[in-house]
Every structure is written in C-alpha cells, then in structure tokens.
matplotlib code that plots the C-alpha trace (Angstrom):
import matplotlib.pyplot as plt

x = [-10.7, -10.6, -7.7, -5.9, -5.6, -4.9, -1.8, -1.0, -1.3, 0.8, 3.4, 3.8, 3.8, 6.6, 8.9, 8.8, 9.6, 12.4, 13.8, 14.0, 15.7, 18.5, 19.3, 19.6, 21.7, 24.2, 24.4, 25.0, 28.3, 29.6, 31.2, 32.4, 34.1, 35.7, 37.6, 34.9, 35.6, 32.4, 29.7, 29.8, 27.7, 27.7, 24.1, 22.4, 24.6, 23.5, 19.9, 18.1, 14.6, 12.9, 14.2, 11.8, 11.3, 10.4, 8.0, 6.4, 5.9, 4.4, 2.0, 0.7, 0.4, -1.5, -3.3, -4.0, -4.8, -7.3, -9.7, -8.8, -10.7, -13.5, -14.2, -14.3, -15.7, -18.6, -19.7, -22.9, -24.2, -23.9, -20.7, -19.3, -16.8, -15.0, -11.7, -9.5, -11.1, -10.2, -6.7, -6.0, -7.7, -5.1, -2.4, -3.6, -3.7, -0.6, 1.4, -0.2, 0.8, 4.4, 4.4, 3.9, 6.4, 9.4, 8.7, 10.0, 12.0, 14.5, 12.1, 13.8, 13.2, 9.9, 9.5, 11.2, 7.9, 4.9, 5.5, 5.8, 2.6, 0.9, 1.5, 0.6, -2.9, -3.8, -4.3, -5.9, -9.5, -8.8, -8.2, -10.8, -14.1, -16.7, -18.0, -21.2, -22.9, -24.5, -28.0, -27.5, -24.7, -26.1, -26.8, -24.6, -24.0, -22.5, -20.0, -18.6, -18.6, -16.8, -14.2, -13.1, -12.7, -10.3, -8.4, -8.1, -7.1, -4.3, -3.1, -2.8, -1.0, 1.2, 2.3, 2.3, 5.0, 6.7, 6.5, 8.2, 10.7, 11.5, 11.8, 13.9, 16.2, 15.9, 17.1, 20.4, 20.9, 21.7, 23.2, 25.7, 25.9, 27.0, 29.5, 30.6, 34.2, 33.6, 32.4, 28.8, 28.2, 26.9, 24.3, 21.9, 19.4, 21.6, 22.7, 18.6, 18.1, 20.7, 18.4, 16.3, 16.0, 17.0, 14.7, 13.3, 12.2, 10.5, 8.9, 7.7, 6.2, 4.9, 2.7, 1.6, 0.5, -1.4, -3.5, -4.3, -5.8, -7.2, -9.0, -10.5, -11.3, -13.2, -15.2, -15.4, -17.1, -19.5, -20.8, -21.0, -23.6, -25.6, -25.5, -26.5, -29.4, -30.2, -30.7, -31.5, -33.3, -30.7, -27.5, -25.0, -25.1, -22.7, -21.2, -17.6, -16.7, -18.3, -16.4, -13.1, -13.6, -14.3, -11.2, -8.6, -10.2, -9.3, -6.1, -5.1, -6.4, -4.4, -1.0, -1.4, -3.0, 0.1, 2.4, 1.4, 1.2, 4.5, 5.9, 6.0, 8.4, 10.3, 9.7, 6.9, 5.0, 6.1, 4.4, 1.3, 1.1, 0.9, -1.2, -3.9, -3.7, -4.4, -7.5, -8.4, -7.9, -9.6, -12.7, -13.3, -10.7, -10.1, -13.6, -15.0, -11.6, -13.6, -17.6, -16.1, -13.2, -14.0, -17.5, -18.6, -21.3, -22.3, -21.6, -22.6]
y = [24.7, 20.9, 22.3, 23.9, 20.4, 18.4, 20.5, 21.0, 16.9, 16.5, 18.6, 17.2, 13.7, 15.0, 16.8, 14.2, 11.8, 13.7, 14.5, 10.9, 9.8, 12.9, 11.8, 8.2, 8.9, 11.2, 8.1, 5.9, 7.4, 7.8, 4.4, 4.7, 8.3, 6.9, 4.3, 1.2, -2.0, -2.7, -4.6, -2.9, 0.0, 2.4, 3.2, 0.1, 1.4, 5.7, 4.5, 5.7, 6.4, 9.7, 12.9, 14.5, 17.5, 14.4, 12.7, 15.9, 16.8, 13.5, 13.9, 17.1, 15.3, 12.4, 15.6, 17.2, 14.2, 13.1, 16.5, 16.0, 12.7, 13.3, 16.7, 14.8, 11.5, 13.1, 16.2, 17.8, 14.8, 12.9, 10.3, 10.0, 7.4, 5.2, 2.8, 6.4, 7.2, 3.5, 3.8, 7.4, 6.0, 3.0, 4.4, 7.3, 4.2, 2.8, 6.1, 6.4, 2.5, 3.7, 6.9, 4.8, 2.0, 4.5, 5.3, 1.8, 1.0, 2.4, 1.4, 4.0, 1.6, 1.1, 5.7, 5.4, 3.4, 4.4, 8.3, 8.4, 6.0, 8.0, 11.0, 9.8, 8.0, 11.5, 13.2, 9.9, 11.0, 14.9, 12.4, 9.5, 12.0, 9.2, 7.9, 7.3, 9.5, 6.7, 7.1, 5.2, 6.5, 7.8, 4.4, 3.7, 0.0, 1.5, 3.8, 0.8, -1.0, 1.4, 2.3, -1.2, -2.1, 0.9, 0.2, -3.5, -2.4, 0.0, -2.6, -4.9, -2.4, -1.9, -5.4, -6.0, -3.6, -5.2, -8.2, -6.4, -5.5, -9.1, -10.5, -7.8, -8.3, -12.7, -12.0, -9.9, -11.9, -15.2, -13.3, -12.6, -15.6, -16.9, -14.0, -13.9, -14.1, -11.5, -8.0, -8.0, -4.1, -1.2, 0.6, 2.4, -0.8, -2.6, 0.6, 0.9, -2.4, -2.0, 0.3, -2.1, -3.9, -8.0, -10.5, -11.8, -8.4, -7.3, -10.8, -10.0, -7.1, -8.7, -10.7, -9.1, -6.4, -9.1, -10.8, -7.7, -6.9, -10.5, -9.7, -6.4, -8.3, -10.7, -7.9, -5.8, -9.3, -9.4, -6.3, -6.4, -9.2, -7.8, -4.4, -6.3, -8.1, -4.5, -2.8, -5.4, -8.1, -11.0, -11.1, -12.9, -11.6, -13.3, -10.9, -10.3, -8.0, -10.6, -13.5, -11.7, -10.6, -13.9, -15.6, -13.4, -13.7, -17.6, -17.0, -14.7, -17.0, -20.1, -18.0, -17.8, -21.2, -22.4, -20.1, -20.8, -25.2, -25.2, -22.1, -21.0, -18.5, -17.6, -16.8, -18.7, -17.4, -13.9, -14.5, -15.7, -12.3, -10.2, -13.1, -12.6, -8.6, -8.8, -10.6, -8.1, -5.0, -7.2, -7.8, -3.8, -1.4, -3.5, -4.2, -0.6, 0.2, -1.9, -0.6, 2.9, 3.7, 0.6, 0.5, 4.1, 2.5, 3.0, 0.4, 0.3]
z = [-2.7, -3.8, -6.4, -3.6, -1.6, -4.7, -5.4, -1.7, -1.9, -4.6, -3.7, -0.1, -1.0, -4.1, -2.3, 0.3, -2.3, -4.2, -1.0, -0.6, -3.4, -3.2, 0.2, -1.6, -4.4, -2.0, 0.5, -2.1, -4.3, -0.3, -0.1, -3.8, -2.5, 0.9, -1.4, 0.1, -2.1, -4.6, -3.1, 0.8, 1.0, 4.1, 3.3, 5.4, 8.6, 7.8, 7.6, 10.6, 9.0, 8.5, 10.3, 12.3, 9.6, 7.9, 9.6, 10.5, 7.0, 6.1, 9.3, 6.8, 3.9, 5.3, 7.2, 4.2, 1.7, 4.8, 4.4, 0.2, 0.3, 2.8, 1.2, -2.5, -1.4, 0.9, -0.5, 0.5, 2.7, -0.4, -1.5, -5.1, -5.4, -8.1, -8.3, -8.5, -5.5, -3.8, -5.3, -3.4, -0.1, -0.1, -0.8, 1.9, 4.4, 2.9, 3.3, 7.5, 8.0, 6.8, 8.9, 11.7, 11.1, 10.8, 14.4, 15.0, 12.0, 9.3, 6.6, 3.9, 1.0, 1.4, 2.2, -1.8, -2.9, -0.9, -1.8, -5.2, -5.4, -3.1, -4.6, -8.2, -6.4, -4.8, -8.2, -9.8, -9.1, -11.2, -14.4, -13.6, -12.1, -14.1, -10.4, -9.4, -6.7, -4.3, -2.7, 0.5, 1.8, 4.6, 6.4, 9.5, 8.2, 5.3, 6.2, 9.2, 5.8, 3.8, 6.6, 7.6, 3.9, 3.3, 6.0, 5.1, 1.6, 3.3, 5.3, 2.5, -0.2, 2.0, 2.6, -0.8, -1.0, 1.8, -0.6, -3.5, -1.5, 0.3, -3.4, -4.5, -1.0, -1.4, -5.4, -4.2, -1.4, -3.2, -6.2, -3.5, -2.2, -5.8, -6.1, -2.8, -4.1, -6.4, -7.9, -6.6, -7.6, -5.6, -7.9, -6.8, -6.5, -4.4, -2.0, -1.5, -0.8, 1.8, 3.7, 4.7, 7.9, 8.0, 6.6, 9.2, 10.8, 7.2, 7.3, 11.1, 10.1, 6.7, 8.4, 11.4, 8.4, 7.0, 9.7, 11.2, 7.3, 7.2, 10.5, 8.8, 5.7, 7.5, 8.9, 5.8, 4.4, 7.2, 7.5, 3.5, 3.7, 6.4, 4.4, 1.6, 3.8, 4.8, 1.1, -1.1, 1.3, 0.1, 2.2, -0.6, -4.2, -6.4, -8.8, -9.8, -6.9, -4.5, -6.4, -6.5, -2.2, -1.0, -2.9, -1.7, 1.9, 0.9, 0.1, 2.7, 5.0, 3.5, 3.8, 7.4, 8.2, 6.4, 8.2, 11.4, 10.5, 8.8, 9.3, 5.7, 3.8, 1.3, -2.3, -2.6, 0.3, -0.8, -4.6, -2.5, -1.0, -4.4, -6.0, -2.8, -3.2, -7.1, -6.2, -3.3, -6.1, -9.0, -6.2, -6.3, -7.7, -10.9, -11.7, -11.1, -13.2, -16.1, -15.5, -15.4, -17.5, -20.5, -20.5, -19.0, -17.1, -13.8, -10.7, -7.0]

ax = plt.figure().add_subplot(projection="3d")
ax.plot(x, y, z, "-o")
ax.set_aspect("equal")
plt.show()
C-alpha cells in the first residue's frame, strides 16, 4: 500500500510540476511570436495563478502525501522517523502554505520551485529508510511537539523560497535598471521572474510567513524543554540540535526586531532569511542527516 501512495505522490506532485513548466515555456516564446521588443514579456500580465483543475489536483497530492507520511511515520501505534522523513514533512507544509497563497496571489514562480522539491522530498524516505523507531511516541507532549515543529519548518521552507526568489527578482531588477537603454533579454529566467507579484507584496508575505513561523518556533522550543523535563528529568540539554534551534530562534528574532525598529530590507535582510533557515535545518534535519546517513548511528 505504502508503494502505491509513494508513486501516486510522485506522480501528482510531477505532473503538476511539468505541467507547470510547459505552460511556462509556451507563455514565454509568446511575446517573442507577437513581434514584442526584447526585454517586455506578456507572461507577468497572463499570470493569474493555478487554474482550478489545478488547484484541485494539488488539494490530492497534499491529500495523498498527508496519509503517505502519517501511514510511514506512525505505523502500528509506533513512529519511525529520520531527516528524509523531516525533509518530506516540510516540503508537505511548504507545498499546503503555497496551495493556499494562490488563492490570493499569482505566485506561479514560486508553484515552479515548491513542486519539483516536493515531489523529489516525497520519495526521500524509499532511499534513506535508516530511522530510528522512537519509544515515547505515544506521549501527548510529544506529538504537540512534533506538530508545531513541522509546521514551523513548513512555514519557514517556504519563506526561504520566497527569499530565493526576491534575490533572483532584486538581481534582474537593477540589471535592468543598468540596461534600461538596452537589450535586457527575455529567456526563460527573466519571463519566470515576471510571474511574480511586485516586491513589496512578496516581501509582505515574506514576513508575515516568517513571524507567524517564529511564533511556532518559539513554541516548538517550549514545549521541547518541558518534554525534555518530562522524559529525561532536566528541561535544557545542550547538544548540537539544541545549539543549532536556539540560534536560529535568535536570528529569526533579530530579523524582525530589526524590521519592525528600522524597517529593514533588501538584500541583506533577504541573505539573513536563508542564513536563519540553514541553522533551523542544521538544528535537526542536517544533524540527523550526519548520525544517520555518515555515521549509521542512531539519534532521538
């Protein structure tokens, strides 16, 4: 049955994808075909999000992908996890966070990255199985834990995307402010940038993406120490994953303490996003990535 869902997954979250990118690539040669001069594309004014066919068929992948992970995570009132298992969770999160946003934004460039991630995260855990079947899974204080932290790693994936993008948008932006007199191309990277919404409405959504994930990560730190009171009798225990947790906390917070005090942007700001999330992987995903896959041993 799990095979079934894999594949099912997979080929969702593919086709999806594909699709995608077709769509793309037809949009973009449009302007080159209607005679538009170079460096004006038509594709940021077609750009209207996901169809409904769509948006429906994501709604089944993130549908399907949903039973794939609980059915593989919590088998038999037991739970078997590892840093495959956190990558296909986040970018599960990551893929529901986007499904939602199209409802409210043309957000095709960012449907062109989340997918194929998503798709290639889903079959993760066939290839990396080495995970270690945890005994107290059963305790309420756990599973609060284990859900807020997935959804604060969701939240923040995806606005690290949202930071790939930005930088990719700021870069072509004053490119063609330098070229403004001349030929500023229309590849395909700059007809997918063009997809995207202004700026200042990807930053918007940047950071509302990331306090509501600080907020969660805050949370997922809390109930981690009271677990830890819970289990092991000692609430802080400083080890690489807690190290690694409490430093991107830091810098998450820092990025919107200085946001909100001096208004902060720009490239900078952006670089501090995927700085913070490197941290937040390297706190859990990175170092079971290490115990597991390097050293073949065994981590909580």
């Amino acid at each position: 049955m799990d095979i079934v869902l894999y594949a099912l997954t997979a080929l969702l979250y593919g086709g999806l994808a594909v699709a995608g990118w077709r769509a793309h690539r037809h949009t973009a040669v449009e302007p080159a075909l209607a005679g538009v001069p170079s460096g004006i594309s038509l594709s940021a004014s077609k750009a209207s999000g996901m169809s409904g066919v769509g948006r429906a068929l994501l709604l089944v992948a993130l549908l399907v992908h949903g039973v794939l992970l609980h059915t593989t995570i919590f088998p038999q009132n037991a739970m078997i996890f590892g840093f495959a298992f956190a990558l296909s969770a986040m970018f599960w999160l990551g893929a529901g966070i986007y499904w939602i946003e199209s409802f409210f934004f043309p957000l095709d460039g960012l449907r062109l990255l989340v997918l194929p991630i998503a798709c290639l995260a889903s079959l993760m855990p066939l290839v990396f199985g080495g995970v270690r079947v945890l005994s107290y899974s059963a305790a309420p204080m756990f599973k609060l834990h284990f859900l807020i932290a997935n959804i604060a790693y969701g939240l923040f994936a995806i606005a690290a995307l949202h930071a790939i993008l930005m930088l990719m948008l700021e870069r072509r932006l004053q490119r063609m402010r330098g070229l403004s007199t001349r030929h500023t191309g229309n590849g395909w990277l700059a007809s997918w940038l063009d997809t995207l919404p202004p700026l200042l409405t990807l930053e918007k959504l940047l950071f509302r993406l990331i306090g509501a994930g600080f907020v969660l990560l805050t949370l997922t730190l809390v109930s981690g120490l009271a677990f830890n009171e819970q289990l092991l009798n000692r609430a802080l225990q400083f080890d690489h994953k807690t190290v690694f947790a409490f430093l991107s906390w830091l810098m998450f917070g820092a990025l919107l303490t200085a946001r909100r005090i001096s208004g902060w942007r720009g490239c900078a700001a952006l670089r501090w996003v995927l700085a913070s999330f490197v941290a937040l992987l390297l706190a859990y995903v990175g170092s079971r990535f290490v115990f597991e896959v390097l050293l073949h041993r065994a981590v909580v």
